[in-house]
VMD Tcl script that builds the backbone (N, CA, C; Angstrom):
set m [mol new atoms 219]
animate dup $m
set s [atomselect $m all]
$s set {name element resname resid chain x y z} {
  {N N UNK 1 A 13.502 13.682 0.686}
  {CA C UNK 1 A 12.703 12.550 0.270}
  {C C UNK 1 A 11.593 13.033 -0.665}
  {N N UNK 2 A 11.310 11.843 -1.626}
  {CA C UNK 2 A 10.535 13.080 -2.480}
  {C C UNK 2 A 9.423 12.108 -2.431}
  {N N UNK 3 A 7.724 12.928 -2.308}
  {CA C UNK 3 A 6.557 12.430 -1.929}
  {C C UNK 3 A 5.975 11.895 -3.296}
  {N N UNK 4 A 5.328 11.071 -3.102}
  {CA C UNK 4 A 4.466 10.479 -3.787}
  {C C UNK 4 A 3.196 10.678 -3.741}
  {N N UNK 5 A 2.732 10.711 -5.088}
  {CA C UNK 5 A 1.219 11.578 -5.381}
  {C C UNK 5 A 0.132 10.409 -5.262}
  {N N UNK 6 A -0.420 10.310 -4.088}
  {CA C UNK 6 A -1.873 8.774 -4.088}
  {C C UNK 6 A -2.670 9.312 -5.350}
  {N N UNK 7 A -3.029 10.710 -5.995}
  {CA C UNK 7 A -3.861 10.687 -6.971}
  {C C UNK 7 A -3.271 11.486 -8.064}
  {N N UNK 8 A -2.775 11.379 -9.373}
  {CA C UNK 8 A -2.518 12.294 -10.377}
  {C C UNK 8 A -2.980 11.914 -11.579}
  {N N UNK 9 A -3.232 13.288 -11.568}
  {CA C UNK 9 A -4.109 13.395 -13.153}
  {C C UNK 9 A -3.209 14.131 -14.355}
  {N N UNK 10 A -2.834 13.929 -15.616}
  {CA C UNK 10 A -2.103 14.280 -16.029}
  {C C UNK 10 A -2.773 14.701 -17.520}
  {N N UNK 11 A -2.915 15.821 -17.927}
  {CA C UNK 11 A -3.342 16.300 -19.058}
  {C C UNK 11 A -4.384 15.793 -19.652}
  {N N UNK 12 A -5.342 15.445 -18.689}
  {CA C UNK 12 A -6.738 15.244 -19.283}
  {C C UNK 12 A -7.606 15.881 -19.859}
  {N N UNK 13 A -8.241 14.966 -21.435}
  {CA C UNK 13 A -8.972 16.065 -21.974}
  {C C UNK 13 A -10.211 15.147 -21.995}
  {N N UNK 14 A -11.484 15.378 -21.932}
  {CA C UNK 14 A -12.157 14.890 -22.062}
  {C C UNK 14 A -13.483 15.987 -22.898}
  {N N UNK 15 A -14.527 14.766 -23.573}
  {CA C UNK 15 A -15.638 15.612 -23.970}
  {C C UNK 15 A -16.572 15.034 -24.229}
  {N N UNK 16 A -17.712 15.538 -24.577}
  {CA C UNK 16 A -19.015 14.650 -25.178}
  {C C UNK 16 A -19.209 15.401 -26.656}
  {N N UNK 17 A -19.514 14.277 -27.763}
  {CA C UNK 17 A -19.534 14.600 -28.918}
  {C C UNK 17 A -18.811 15.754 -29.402}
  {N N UNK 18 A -18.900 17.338 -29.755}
  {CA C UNK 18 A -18.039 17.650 -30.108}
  {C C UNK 18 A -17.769 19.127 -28.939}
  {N N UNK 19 A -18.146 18.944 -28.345}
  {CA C UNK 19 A -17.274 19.717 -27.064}
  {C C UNK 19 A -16.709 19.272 -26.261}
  {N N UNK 20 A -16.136 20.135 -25.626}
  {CA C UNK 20 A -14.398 19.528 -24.905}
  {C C UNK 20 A -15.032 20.530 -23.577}
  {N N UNK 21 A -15.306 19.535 -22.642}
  {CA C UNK 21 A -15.319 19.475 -21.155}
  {C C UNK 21 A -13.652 19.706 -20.235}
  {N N UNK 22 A -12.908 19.246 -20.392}
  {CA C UNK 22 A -11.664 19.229 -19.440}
  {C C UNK 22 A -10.371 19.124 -20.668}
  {N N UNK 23 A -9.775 20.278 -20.462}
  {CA C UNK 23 A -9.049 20.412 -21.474}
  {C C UNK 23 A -7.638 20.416 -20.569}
  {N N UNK 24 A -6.637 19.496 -21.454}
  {CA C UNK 24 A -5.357 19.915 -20.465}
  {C C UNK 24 A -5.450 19.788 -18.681}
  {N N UNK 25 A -6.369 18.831 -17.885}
  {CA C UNK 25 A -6.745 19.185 -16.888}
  {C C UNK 25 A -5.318 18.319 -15.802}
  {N N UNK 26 A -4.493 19.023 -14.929}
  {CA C UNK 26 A -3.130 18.224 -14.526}
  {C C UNK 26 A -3.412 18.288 -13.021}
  {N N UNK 27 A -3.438 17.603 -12.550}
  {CA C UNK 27 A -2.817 17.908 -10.733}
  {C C UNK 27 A -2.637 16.677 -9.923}
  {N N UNK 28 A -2.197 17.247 -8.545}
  {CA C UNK 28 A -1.627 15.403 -8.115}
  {C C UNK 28 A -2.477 15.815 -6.421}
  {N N UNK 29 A -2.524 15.051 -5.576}
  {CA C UNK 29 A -2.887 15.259 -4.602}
  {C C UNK 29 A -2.376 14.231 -3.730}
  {N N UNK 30 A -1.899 14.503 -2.689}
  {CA C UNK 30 A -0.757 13.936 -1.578}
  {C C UNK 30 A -1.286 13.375 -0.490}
  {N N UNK 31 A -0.798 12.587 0.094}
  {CA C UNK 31 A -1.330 12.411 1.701}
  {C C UNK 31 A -1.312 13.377 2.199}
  {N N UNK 32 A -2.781 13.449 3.205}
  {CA C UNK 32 A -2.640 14.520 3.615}
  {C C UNK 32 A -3.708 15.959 3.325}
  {N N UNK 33 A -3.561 15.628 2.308}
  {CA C UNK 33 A -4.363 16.577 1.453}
  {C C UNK 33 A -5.663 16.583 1.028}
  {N N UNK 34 A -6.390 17.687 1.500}
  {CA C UNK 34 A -7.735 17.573 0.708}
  {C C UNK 34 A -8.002 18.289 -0.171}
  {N N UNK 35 A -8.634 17.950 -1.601}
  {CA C UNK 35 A -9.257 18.725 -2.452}
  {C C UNK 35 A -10.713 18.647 -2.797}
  {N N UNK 36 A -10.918 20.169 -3.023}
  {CA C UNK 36 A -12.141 20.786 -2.848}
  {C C UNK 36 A -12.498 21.046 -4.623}
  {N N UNK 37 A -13.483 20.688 -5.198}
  {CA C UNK 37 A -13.932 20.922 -6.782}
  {C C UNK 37 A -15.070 21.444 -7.160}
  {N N UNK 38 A -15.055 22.868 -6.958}
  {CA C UNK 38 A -16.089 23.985 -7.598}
  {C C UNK 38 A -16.255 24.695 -9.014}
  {N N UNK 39 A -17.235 24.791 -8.798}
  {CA C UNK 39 A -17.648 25.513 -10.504}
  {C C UNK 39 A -19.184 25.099 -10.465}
  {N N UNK 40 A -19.321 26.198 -11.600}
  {CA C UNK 40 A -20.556 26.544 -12.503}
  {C C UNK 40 A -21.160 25.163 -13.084}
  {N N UNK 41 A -22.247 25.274 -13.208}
  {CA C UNK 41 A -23.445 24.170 -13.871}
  {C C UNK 41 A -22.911 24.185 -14.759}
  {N N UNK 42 A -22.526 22.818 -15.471}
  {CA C UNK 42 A -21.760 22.226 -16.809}
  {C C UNK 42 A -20.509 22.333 -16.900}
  {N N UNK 43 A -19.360 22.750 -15.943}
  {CA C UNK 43 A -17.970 23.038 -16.415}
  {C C UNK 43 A -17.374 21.688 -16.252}
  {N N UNK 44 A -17.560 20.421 -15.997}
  {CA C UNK 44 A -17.006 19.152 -15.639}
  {C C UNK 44 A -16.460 18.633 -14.721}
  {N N UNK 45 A -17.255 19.128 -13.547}
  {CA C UNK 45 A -16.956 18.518 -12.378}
  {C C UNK 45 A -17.332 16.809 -12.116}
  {N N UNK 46 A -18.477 16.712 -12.368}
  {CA C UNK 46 A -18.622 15.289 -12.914}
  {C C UNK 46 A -18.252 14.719 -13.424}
  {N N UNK 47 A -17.743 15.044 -14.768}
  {CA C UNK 47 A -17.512 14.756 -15.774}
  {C C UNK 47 A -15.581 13.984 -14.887}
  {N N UNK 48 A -14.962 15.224 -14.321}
  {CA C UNK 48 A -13.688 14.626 -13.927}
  {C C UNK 48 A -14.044 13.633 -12.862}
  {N N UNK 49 A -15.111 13.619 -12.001}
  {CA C UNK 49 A -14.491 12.477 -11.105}
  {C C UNK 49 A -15.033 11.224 -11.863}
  {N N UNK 50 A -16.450 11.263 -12.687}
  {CA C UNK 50 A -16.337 10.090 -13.062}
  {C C UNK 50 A -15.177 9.435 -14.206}
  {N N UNK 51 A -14.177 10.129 -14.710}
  {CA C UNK 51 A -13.127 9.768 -15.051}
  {C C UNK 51 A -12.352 9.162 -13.656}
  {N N UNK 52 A -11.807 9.850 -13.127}
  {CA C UNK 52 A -10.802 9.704 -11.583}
  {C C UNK 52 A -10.964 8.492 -11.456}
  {N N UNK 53 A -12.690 8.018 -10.894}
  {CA C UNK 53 A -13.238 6.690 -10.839}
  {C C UNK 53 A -13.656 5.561 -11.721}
  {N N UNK 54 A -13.567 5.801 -13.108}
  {CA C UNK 54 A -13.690 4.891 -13.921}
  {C C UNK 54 A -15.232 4.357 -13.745}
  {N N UNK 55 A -16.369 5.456 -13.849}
  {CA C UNK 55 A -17.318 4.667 -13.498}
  {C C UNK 55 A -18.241 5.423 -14.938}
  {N N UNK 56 A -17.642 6.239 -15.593}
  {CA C UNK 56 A -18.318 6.279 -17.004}
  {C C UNK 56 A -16.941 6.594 -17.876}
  {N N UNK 57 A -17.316 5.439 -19.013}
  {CA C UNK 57 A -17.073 5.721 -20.132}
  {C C UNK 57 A -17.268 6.822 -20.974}
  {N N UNK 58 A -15.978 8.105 -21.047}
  {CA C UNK 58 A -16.292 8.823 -21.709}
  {C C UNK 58 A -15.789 8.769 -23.310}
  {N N UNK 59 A -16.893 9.189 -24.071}
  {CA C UNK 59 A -16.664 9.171 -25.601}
  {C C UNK 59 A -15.851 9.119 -25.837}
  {N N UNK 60 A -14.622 10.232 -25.887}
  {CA C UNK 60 A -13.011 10.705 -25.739}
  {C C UNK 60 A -12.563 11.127 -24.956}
  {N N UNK 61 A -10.860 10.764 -24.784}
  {CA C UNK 61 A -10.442 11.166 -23.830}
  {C C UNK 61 A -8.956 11.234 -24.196}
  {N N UNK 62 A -7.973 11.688 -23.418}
  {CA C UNK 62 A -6.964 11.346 -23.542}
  {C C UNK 62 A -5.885 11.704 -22.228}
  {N N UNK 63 A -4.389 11.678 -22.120}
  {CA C UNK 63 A -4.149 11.950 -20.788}
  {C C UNK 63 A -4.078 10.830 -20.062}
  {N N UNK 64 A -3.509 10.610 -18.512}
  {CA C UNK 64 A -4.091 9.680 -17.840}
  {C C UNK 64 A -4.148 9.970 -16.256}
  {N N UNK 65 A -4.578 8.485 -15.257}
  {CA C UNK 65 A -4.995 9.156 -14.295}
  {C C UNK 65 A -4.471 7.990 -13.336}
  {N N UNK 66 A -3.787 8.133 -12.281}
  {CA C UNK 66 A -3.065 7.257 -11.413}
  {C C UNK 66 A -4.064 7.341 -9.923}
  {N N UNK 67 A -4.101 6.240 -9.034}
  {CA C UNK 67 A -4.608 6.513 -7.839}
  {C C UNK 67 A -3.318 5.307 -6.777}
  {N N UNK 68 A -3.319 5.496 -5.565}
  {CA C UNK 68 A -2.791 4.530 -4.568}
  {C C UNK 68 A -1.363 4.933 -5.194}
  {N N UNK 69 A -0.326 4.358 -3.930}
  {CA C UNK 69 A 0.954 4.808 -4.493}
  {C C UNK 69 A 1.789 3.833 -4.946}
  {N N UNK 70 A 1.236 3.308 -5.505}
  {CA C UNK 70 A 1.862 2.191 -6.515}
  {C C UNK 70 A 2.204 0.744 -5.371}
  {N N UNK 71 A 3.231 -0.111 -6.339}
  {CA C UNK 71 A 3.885 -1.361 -5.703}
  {C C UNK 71 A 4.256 -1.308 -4.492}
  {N N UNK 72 A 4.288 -1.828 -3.638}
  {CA C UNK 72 A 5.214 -1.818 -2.475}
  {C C UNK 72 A 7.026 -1.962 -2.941}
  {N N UNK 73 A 7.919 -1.054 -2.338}
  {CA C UNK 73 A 9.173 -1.322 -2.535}
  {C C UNK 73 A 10.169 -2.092 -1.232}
}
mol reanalyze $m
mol bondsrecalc $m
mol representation Tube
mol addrep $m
């Protein structure tokens, strides 16, 4: 049976004016699963969840980002 991803992110790039924060950024996360998001002051940890969540508009972007496991079948 093959699982379904409640969160995937798929080649996200994001940036502010002319630097690039999250380049190529991919992963999926499962029931079940917890993920943990570390790093250094400024590498875009923010920057990705407020993408994930749609709660800032970033300048550019591209890529996309799925949550819940879709329709009921």
């Amino acid at each position: 049976m093959k699982k379904t991803a409640l969160i995937q992110i798929k080649n996200l790039c994001a940036g502010y004016k002319d630097d690039i924060i999250l380049d190529n950024v991919s992963f999926d996360i499962f029931k079940g699963e917890i993920l943990g998001i570390l790093g250094g002051s400024g590498c875009g940890k923010s920057t990705l969840l407020r993408h994930m969540i749609g709660l800032e508009k970033i300048r550019w972007s591209a890529g996309s980002s799925t949550a819940g496991p879709g329709p009921a079948s």
